[in-house]
C-alpha positions in Angstrom: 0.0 0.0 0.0 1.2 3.7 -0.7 2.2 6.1 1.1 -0.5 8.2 0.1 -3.0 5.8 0.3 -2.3 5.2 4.1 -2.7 8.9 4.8 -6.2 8.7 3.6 -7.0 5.9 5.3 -5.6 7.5 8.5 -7.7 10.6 7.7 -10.7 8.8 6.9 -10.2 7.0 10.2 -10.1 9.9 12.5 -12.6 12.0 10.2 -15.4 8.9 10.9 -14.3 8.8 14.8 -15.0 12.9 14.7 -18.4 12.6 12.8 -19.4 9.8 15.1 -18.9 11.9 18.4 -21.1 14.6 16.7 -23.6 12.5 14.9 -24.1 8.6 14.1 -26.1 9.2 10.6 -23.1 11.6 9.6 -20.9 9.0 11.3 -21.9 6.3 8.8 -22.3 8.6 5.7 -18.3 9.4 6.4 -17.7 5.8 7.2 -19.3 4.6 3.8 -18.2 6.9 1.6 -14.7 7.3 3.2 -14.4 3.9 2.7 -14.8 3.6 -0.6 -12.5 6.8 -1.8 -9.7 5.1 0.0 -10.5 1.6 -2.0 -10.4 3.4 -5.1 -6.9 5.0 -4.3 -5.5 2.1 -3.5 -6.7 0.3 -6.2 -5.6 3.6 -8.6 -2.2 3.6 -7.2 -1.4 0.4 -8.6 -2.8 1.3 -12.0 0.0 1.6 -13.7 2.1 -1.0 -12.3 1.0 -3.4 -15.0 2.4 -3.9 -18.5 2.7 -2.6 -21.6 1.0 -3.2 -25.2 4.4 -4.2 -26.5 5.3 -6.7 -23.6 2.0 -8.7 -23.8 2.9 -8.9 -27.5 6.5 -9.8 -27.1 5.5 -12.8 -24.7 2.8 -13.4 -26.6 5.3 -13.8 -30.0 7.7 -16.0 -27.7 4.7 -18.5 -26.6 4.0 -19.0 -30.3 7.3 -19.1 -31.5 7.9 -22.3 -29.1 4.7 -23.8 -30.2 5.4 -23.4 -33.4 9.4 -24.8 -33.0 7.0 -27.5 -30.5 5.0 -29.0 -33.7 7.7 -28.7 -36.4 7.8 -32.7 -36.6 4.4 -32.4 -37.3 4.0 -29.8 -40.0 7.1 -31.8 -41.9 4.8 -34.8 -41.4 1.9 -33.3 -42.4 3.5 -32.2 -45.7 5.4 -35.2 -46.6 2.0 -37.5 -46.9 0.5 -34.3 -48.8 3.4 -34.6 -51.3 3.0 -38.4 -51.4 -0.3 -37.7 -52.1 -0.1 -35.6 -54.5 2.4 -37.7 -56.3 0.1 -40.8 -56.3 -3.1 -38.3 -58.1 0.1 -37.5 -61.0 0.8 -40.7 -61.3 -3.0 -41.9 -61.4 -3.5 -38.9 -64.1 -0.6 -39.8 -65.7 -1.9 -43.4 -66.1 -5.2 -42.6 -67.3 -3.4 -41.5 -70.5 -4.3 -38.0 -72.7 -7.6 -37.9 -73.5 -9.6 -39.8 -70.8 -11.5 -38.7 -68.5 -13.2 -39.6 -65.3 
């Protein structure tokens, strides 16, 4: 927690114990609301803590690379039955002779 945010929260504290020795409705309004402002600093002091467009995408780039790299054996696989394949419809084609048809 920040600096910053502490001394709110110290404030808000002693602000709600004053408010509550004059009045327990205004008490509880300063409570509440009090409450909540020093929520949202804490929560806006780490705002931009997190990271940037270009560092998502740069992990995001080295997690595909590595899958990619991962199913290499694969994709040469893949390829070498659809050349074989490919090979066999020539050859089939070839056989058929000029002229023929299906």
């Amino acid at each position: 927690m920040s600096k910053r945010v502490q001394v709110g929260a110290l404030v808000w504290v002693l602000a709600t114990v004053g408010a509550f020795f004059l009045d327990p409705i205004l008490g509880s309004a300063v409570l509440l609301f009090g409450g909540v402002l020093v929520v949202v600093g804490h929560l806006a002091s780490q705002w931009g803590e997190g990271t940037t467009f270009e560092e998502r995408e740069m992990a995001r780039a080295r997690r595909r690379k590595s899958k990619y790299e991962a199913n290499a054996g694969k994709r040469a696989k893949d390829r070498e039955r659809w050349e074989a394949g490919k090979a066999r419809r020539a050859a089939r084609e070839a056989a058929k002779g000029p002229g023929k048809t299906g």
